[in-house]
N, C-alpha and C positions, 0 to 999 in steps of 0.2 A: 088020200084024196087031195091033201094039199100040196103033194108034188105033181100029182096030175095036173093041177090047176094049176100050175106055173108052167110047166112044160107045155101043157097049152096056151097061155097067153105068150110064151115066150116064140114056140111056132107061129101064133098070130102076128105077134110085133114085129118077128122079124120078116118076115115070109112078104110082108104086104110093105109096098115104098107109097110113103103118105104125105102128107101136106104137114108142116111144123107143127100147125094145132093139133091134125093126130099124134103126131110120134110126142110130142109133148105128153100128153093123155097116154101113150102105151107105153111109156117111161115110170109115169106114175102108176098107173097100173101093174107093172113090173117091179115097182119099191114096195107096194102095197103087200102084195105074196111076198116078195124077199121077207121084208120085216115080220111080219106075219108068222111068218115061218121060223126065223131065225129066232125071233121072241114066245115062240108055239104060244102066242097067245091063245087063250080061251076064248068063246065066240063072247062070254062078259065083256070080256078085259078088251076083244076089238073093240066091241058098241059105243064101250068109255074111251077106249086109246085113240082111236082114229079123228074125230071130230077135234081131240084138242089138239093132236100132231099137225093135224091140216091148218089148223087156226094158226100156231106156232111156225109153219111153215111159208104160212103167207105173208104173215108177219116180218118174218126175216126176207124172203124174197122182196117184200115192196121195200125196206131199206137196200138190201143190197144192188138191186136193181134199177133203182129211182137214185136214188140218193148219194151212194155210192162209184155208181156209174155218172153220174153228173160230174163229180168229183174230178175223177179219173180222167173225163174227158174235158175238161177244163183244166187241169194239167196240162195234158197231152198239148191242147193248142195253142197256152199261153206260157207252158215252163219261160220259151225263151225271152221275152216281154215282162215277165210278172215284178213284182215289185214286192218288196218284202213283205208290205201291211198285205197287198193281195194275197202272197202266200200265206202269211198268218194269218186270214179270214177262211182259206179253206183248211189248215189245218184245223182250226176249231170247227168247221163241219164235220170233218172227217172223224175227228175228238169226238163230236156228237151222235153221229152216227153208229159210232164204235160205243158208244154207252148205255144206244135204244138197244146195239143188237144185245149187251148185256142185260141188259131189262129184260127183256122178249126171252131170253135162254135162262135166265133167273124164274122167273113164273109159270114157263111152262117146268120147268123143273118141281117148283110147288104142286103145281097142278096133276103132272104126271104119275108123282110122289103117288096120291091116293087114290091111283089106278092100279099101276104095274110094280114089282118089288124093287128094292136097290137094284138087285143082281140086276133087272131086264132091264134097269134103266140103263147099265154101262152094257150090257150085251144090245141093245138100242144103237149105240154111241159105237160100237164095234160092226156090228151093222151096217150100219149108215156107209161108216170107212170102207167097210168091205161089198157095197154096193155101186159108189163112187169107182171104185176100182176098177169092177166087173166092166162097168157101162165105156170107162175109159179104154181097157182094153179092148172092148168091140167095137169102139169107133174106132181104134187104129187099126184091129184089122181089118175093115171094113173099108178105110183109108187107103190101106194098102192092095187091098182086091179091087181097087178101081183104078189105082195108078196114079 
């Protein structure tokens, strides 16, 4: 049942050309079954794993995304301008940033701990890489059937 269920979301996501907010949404949807599946979680172990992964996820997304990318693009427009104190003020963002994202991957680790077993925690972590991948290689060819 649960490869049906991907195989049909995966028909959906791909089949339909969507606006960012959706295909963002059939992305998630498509990690949701991966993990799922690759962790055969129990319908328990979704009920409990799900809510903290998403929590854990947003978590890292608003630093990497906010904070991070700030960063980055303050960089980018001022490298050749900057002055050393300016760079040693976003190095110590960047320092900091780099220590929420450890906090945030520290606790959910506790958290997850009294969900899922060791094993599923690193097959989780193998997962994740092995979904990363997936996704990348469909955009390139995806990139490449359009020219």
């Amino acid at each position: 049942m649960k490869k049906t269920l991907i195989i049909i979301v995966l028909l959906i996501s791909f089949g339909v050309n969507a606006q960012k907010g959706k295909r963002h949404e059939r992305i998630k949807a498509l990690k949701v079954s991966f993990l799922t599946e690759r962790l055969s979680l129990t319908e328990k172990e979704a009920q409990k794993f799900w809510p903290i992964y998403n929590g854990f996820e947003e978590k890292m997304n608003e630093i990497r995304f906010n904070e991070m990318r700030n960063i980055r693009s303050e960089i980018r427009e001022n490298i050749d301008t900057m002055s050393d104190d300016e760079a040693l003020v976003l190095i110590e963002r960047f320092k900091k940033a780099e220590e929420q994202m450890h906090t945030v991957k520290t606790e959910f680790f506790d958290k997850i701990s009294k969900v899922i077993s060791p094993k599923k925690m690193i097959l989780l972590r193998i997962a994740e890489d092995d979904f990363k991948k997936k996704m990348l290689e469909e955009f390139k060819k995806r990139r490449m059937e359009r020219g």
